[in-house]
VEXFI-991832 format. One record per atom (N, C-alpha, C): residue in one letter; z, y, x. Coordinates in steps of 0.2 Angstrom, whole numbers, plus 2048, in hexadecimal, padded with zeros to 3 digits. Each point is the difference from the previous one (the first is absolute). Layout:
residues N
AZYX
...
***
This chain:
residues 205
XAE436D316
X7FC8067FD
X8058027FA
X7FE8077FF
X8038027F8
X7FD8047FD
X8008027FA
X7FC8037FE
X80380A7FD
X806801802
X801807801
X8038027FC
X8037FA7FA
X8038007F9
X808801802
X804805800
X8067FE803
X8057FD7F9
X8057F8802
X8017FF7FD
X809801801
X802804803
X807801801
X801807806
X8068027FD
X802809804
X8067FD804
X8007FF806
X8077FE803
X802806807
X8047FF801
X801806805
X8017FA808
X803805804
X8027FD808
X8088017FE
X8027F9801
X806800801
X803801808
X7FD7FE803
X804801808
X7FB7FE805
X800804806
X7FB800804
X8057FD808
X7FB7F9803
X8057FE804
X7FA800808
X803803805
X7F9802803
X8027F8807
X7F97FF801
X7FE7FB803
X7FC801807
X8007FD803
X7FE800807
X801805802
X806802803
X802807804
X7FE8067FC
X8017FD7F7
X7FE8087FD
X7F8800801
X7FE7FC802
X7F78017FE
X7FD7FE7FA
X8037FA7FD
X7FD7FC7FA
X8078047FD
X8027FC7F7
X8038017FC
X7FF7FA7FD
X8088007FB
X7FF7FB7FC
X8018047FA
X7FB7FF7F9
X8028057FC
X8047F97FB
X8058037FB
X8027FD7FC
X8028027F9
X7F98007FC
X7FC8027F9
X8057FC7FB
X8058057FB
X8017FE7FA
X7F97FF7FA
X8017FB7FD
X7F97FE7FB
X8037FE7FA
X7FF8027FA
X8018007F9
X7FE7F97FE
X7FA7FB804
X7FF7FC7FC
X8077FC7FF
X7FE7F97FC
X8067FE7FD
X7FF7F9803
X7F97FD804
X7FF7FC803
X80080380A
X804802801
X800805807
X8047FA803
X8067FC7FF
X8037FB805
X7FA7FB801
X7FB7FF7FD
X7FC7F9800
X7F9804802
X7FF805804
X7FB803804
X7FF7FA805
X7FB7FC7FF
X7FF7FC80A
X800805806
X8047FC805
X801803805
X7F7801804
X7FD805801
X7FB800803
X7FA8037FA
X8038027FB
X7FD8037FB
X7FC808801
X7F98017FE
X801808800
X8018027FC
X8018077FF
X8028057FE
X7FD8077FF
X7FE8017FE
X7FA80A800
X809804801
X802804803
X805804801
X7FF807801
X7FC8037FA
X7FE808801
X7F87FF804
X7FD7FB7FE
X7FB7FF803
X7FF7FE805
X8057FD804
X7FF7FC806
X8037F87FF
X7FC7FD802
X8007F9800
X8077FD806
X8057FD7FC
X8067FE806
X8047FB7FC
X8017FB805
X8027F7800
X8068027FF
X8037FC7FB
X8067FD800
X8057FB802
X804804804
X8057FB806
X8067FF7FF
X8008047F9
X80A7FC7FD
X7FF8037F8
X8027FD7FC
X8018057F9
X8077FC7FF
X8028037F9
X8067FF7FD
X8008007F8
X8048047FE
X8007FF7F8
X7FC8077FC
X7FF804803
X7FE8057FE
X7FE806805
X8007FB806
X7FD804809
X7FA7FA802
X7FB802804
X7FD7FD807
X800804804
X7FF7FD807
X7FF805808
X7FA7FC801
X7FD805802
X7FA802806
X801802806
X7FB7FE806
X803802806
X7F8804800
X802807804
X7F88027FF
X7FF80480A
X7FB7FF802
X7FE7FF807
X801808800
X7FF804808
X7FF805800
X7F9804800
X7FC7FA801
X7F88037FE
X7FF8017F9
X8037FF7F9
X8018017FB
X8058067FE
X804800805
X8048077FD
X7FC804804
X7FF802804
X7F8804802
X7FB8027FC
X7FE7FD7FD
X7F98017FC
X8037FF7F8
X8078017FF
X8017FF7F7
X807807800
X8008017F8
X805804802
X8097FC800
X7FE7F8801
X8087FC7FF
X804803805
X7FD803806
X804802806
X8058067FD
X8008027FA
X8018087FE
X8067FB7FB
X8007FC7FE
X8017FE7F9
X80B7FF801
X8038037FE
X806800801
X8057FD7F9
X8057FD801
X8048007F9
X7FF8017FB
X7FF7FD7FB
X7FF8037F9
X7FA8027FD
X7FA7FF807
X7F78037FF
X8007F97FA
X7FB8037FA
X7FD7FB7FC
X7FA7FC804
X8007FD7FD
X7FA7FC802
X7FC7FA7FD
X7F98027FE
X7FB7FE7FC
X7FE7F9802
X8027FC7FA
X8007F6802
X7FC7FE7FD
X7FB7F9802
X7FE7FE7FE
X7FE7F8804
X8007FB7FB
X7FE7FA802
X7FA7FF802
X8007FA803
X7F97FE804
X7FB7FE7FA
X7FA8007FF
X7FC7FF7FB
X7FF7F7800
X8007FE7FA
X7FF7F9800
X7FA7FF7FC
X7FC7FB802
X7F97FE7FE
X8027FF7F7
X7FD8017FC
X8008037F8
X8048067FF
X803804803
X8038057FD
X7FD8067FF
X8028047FA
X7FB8057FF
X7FF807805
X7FA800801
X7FE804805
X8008087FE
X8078047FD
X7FF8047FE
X7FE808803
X8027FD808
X7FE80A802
X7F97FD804
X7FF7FE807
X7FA800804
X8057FC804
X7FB7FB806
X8027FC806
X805806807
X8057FE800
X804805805
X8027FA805
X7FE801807
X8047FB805
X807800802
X8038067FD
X806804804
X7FF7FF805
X7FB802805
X800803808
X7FE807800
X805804800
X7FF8077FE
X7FE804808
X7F88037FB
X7FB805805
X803804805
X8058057FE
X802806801
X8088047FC
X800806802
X8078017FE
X7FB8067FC
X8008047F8
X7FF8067FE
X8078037FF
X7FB8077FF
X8068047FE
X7FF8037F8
X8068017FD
X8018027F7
X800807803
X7F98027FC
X7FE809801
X8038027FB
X7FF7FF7F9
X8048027FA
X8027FD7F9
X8038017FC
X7FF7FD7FA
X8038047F9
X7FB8017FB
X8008057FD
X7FE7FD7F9
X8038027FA
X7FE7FB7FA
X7FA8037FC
X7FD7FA7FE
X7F78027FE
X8017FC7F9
X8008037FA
X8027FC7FB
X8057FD800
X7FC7FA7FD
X8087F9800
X7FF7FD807
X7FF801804
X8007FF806
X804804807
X8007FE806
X801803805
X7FB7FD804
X7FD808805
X7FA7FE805
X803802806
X8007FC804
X8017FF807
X7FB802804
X801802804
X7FC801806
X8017FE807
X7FE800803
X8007FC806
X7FC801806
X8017FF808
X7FD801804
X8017FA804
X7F97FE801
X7FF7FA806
X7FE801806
X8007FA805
X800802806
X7F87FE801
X7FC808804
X7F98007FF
X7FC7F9802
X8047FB801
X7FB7FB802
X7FD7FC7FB
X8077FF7FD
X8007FE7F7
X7FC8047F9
X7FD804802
X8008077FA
X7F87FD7FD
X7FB7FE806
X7F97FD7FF
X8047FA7FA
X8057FD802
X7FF7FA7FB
X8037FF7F9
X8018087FF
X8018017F8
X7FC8037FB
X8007FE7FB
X7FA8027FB
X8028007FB
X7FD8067F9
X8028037FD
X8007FA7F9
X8037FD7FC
X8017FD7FC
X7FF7F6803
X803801806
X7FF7FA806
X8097FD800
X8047FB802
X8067FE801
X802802808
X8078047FE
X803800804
X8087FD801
X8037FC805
X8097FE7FD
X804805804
X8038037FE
X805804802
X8087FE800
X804801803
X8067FD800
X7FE7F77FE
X7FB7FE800
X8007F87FC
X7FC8027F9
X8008067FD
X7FD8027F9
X7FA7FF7FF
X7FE7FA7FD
X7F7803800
X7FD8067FB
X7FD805801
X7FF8077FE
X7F8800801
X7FF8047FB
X7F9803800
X7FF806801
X7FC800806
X7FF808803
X7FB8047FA
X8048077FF
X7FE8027FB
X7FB808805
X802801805
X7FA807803
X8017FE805
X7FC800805
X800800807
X7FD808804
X803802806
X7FF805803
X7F9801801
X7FB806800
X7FB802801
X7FE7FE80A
X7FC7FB801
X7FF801807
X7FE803806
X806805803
X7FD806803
X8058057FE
X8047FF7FB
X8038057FC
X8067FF805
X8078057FD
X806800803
X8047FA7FD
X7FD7FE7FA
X8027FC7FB
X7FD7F8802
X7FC7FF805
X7FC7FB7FF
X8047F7803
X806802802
X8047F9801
X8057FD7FA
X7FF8067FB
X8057FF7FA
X7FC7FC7FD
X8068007F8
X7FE7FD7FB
X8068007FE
X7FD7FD7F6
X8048057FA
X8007F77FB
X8067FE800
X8007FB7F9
X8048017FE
X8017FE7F6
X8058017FD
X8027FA7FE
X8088037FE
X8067FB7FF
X8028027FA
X8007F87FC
X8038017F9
X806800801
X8048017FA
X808800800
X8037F9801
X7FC7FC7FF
X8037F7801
X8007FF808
X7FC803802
X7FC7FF806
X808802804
X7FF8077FF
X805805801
X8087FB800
X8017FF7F9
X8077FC801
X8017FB805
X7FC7FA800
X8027FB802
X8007FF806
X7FD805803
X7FD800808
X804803804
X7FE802806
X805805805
X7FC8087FF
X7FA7FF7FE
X7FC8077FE
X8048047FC
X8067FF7FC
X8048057FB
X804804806
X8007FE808
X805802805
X7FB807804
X7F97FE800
X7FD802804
X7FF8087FF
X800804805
X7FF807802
X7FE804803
X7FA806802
X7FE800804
X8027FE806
X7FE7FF808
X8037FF806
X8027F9803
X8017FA7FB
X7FF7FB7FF
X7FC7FC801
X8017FB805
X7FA7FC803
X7FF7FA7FB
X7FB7FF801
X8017F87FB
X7F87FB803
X8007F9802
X7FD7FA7FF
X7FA8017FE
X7FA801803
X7F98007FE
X7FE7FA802
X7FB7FA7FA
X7FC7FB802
X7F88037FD
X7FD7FF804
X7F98037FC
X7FD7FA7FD
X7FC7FF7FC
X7FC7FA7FB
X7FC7FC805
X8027F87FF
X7FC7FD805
X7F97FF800
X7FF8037FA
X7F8800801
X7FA807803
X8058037FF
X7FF805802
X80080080A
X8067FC803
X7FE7FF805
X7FD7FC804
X7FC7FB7FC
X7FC7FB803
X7F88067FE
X8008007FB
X7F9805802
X7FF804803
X806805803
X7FE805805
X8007FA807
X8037FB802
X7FD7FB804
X7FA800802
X7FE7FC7F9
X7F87FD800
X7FD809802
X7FE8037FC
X7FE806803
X800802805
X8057FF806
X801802807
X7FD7FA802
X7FD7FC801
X7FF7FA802
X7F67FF801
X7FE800805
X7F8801800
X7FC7FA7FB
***
């Protein structure tokens, strides 16, 4: 589990591909200063997607990531130099500061726009219509691994109704891969797990 708090901006050093080029092995530079002393079989939040670690170094670990995962994330896209959004596994007393996030990401969105609103910038976004019921307007969403708060959701019915609009502070902005983001840009939708288990029970007689 994590909680959507990213605690480091590392990029993709080298993409080494596996099973006849179906899987991949990625190998993520990382800032921490404890990165050689990662356990081997550790997760990891990686732009929102939860992936094990099967080698690190002094200031690297690899992941090996399936092809049903590059399928349904945007890591299949993700080439030399892409930043990417880290974060430790949640440990029993640490402070809970965004929402619960599994890293099993929902879906792929797209960045519709981003335009400055103050001291801010507001993003926009389009989800894939099956997702769109499970966002709610001042409700949690993780994007790239970011936990966010949906600030407008799309009218139901409307041309706008699989959108949505949250803002990014400038910290936000810096430390994250969000400062890279433009429209066109696919990025990592996890919807709120609570949000998913009630429309469950709902569907359920």
């Amino acid at each position: 589990m994590f909680t959507g708090i990213i605690s480091a901006l590392g990029d993709v050093r080298e993409i080494r591909p596996l099973g006849a080029g179906a899987d991949m092995r990625l190998v993520i530079a990382a800032p921490w200063p404890d990165t050689g002393a990662i356990p081997l079989g550790a997760s990891i939040a990686c732009s929102g997607c939860c992936l094990t670690v099967v080698a690190r170094g002094g200031d690297w670990f690899a992941a090996d990531v399936s092809a049903e995962t590059l399928a349904r994330t945007t890591l299949g896209r993700w080439r030399a130099g892409s930043p990417v959004n880290l974060e430790r596994a949640l440990r029993l007393g640490d402070e809970l500061g965004g929402h619960l996030v599994s890293g099993h990401v929902d879906g792929v969105g797209e960045t519709l726009s981003v335009a400055p609103e103050n001291g801010s910038l507001r993003f926009r976004f389009r989800l894939p219509a099956a997702l769109a019921r499970f966002v709610a307007e001042k409700g949690s969403i993780a994007i790239d691994g970011v936990s966010l708060t949906v600030n407008e959701v799309g009218v139901p019915g409307s041309a706008a109704e699989n959108e949505f609009g949250v803002n990014i502070i400038p910290h936000t902005a810096a430390v994250t891969g969000f400062g890279t983001l433009v429209p066109g840009m696919a990025v990592n939708i996890e919807i709120d797990l609570l949000a998913r288990y009630v429309a469950r029970l709902q569907a359920r007689p």
